[in-house]
N, C-alpha and C positions, 0 to 999 in steps of 0.2 A: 332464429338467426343467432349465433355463434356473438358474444360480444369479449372479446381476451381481458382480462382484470386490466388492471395498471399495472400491478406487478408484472406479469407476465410483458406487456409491451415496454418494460420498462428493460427487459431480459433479452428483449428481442432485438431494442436498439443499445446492449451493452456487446449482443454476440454480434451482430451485422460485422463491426470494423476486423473480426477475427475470420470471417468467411474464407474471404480470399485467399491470403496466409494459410488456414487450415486445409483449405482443398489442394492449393501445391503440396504442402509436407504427404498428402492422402496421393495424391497422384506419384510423386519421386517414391513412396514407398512403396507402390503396387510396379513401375518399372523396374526398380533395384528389386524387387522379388523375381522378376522374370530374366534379368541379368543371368547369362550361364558360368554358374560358380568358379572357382579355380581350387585346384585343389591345392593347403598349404607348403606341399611340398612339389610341386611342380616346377619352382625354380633351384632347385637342392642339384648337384653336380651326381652325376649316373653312379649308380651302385658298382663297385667292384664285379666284372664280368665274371672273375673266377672264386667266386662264391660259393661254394658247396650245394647250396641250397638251388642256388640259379639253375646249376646242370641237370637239376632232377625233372625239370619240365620240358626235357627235350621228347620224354616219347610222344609221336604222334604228330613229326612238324614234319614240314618238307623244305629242303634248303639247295640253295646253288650256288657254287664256289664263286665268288665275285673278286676275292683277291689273295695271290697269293704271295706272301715278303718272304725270301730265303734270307739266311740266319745273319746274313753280312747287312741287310735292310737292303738288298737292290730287289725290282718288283720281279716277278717271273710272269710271262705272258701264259693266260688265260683262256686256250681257244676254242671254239666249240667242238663238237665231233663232224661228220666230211658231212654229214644228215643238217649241221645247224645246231642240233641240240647241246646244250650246257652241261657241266659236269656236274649231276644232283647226287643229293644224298635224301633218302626218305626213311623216319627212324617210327615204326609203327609197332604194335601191340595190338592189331587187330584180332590176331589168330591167339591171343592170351599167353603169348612167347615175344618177347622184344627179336624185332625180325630189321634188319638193316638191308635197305637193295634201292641202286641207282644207275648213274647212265657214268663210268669212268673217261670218256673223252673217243674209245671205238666200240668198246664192252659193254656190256650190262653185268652189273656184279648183284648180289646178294647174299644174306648170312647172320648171325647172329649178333645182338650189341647188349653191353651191359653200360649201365651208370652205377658206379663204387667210389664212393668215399670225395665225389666231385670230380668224378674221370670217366671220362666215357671212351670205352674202347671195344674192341668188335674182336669175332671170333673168327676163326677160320671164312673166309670170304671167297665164293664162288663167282664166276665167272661164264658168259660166253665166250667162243673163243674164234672171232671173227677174222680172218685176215685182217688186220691195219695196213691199208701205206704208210708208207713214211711222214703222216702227214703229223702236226702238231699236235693234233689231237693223241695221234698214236702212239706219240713222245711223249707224252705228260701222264699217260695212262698207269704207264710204271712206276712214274715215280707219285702220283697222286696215292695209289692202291702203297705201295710203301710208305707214307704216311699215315694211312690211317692203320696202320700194323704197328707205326712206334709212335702214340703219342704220350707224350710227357704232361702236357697239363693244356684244360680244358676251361672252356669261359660262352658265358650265355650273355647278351645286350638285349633286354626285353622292351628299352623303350624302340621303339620306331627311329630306323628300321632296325626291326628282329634282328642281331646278329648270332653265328654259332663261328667262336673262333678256337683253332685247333693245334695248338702248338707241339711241334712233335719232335722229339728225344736230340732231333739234331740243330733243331734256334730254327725250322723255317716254323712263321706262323700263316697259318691257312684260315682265310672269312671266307664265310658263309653267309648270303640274305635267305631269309627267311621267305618261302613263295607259299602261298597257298593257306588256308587257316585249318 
């Protein structure tokens, strides 16, 4: 049988009164470990969208026009094509050539896109060429496709939600959300 010195019980009733106390500080440090961190800069105001840098991470996203301000700040209506569908833009590099092609409001267009120097601008842009009604859709088609033939300056919003905003030569600016990863 096991008999402890003196010393030893002498140790035992010096650490008893520290038990208690010890095992809270042991516990609050094993939940503050499982706490989901934050990162330091998470409260920091959004980085400049028209960042150089920003605009180079456009290949390979898919987006759709969510609003668009003409140059005077009144909003311009939004509206889908006669199918439903929204005006998208989808900027890929699948085929190892930056290939630009979406849904313009009655059309489907497609064509080439470059990102230069913080600007992203498209090349010659094809088209179907579907009868429109007169419908909204059919109206904004023209002038949507004409914007993206003169834009002036380009801007990317990476936090959530993803924006792509397109401001083009004549003060209207064009957003973008961000669909699909």
């Amino acid at each position: 049988m096991f008999h402890p010195s003196a010393t030893a019980r002498a140790r035992a009733g010096l650490l008893r009164p520290l038990r208690a106390p010890l095992c809270a500080l042991t516990l609050a440090t094993l939940l503050a470990a499982c706490a989901m961190p934050t990162h330091p800069d998470s409260a920091a105001p959004a980085p400049d969208p028209y960042n150089p840098a920003a605009v180079q991470l456009l290949d390979d996203t898919s987006w759709e026009l969510t609003r668009w301000q003409n140059a005077d700040g009144t909003p311009r209506a939004i509206p889908h094509g006669d199918n439903g569908e929204p005006i998208k833009l989808q900027l890929s590099t699948q085929s190892g050539v930056r290939h630009a092609s979406g849904f313009s409001g009655c059309n489907r267009y497609m064509g080439p896109y470059n990102v230069k120097n913080g600007l992203l601008s498209f090349g010659p842009l094809a088209g179907t060429r579907m009868a429109c009604p007169n419908t909204l859709g059919g109206q904004l088609e023209r002038a949507y496709l004409d914007a993206l033939a003169h834009i002036a300056k380009t801007g990317v919003l990476m936090r959530a939600p993803q924006q792509l905003q397109i401001v083009t030569e004549a003060g209207d600016t064009l957003t973008f959300t961000r669909r699909g990863q």
